[in-house]
N, C-alpha and C positions, 0 to 999 in steps of 0.2 A: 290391592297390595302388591304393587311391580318390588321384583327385587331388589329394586333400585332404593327401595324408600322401607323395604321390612328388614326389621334386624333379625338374627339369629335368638337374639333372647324373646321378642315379641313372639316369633315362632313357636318357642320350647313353651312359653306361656300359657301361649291358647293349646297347644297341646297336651298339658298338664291339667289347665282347664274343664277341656273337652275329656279326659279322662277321668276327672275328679266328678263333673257333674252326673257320668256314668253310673259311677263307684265300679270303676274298672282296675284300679290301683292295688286290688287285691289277685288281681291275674296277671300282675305285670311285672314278674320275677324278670332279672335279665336273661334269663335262660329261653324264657317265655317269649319276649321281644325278638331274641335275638333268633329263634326259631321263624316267629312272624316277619321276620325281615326277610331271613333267608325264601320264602316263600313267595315274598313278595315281591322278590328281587327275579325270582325263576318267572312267576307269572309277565314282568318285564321281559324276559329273554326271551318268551314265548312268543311276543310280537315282532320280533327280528329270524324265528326260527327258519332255519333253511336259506335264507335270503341270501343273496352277491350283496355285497361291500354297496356297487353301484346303487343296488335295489334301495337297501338299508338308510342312503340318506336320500333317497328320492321321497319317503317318507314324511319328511318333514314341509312336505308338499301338497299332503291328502289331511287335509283338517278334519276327514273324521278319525280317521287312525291316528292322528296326534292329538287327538283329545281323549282319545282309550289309554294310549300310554302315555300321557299326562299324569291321567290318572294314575295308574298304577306307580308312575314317577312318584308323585306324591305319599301312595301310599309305603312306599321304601324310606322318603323321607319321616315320613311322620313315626313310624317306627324308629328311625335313629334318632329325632329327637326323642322319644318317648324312654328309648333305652339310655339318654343322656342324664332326662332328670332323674330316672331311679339309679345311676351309678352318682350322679352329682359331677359328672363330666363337663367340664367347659369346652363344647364343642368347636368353638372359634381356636381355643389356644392348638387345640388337638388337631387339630387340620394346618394350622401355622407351621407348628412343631413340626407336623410330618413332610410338609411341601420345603423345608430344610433340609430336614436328614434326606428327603430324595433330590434334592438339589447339589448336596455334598456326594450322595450316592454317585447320580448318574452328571456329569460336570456335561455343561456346554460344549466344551470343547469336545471331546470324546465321544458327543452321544446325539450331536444336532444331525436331524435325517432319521438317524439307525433307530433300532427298536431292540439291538441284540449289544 
């Protein structure tokens, strides 16, 4: 399933799915997800901890350590969507919406290069 050919909703799906067949849907308060996100989000940062910038993308070099944070990619994702279906968020529109409002934020002009 290349991202090229998975949509966002087939994702939110089998994610729904995979948590219905559990009967995990009674643990999965948004408070709860969004806990599990956070978590899963730190154990991601952990595989960049301490690194140089340099080090950090040379990473994407050593296929065993990008198949660990793969994983852990995944498991941040699978948490957003899981926190999507229990709010009933349209994730696509909500990510549209926001690459807008930072597009009027920070303009081309003003902001190509800088980071400040």
């Amino acid at each position: 399933m290349p991202d090229d050919a998975t949509t966002l909703h087939e994702l939110r799906r089998r994610m729904a799915e995979f948590v219905a067949e559990r009967d995990w849907g009674r643990f999965h308060s948004p408070k709860n997800l969004v806990m599990g996100l956070a978590v899963e989000a730190a154990e991601l940062m952990e595989h960049f901890l301490w690194m140089e910038n340099a080090e950090s993308f040379a990473v994407a070099q050593d296929a065993q350590r990008l198949t660990a944070i793969g994983e852990e990619m995944a498991d941040v994702a699978c948490y957003l969507l899981a926190l999507a279906n229990v709010l009933g968020m349209d994730l696509s529109d909500a990510i549209v919406d926001k690459l807008a409002k930072n597009a009027t934020k920070y303009p081309v002009e003003r902001y190509r290069g800088r980071y400040q």
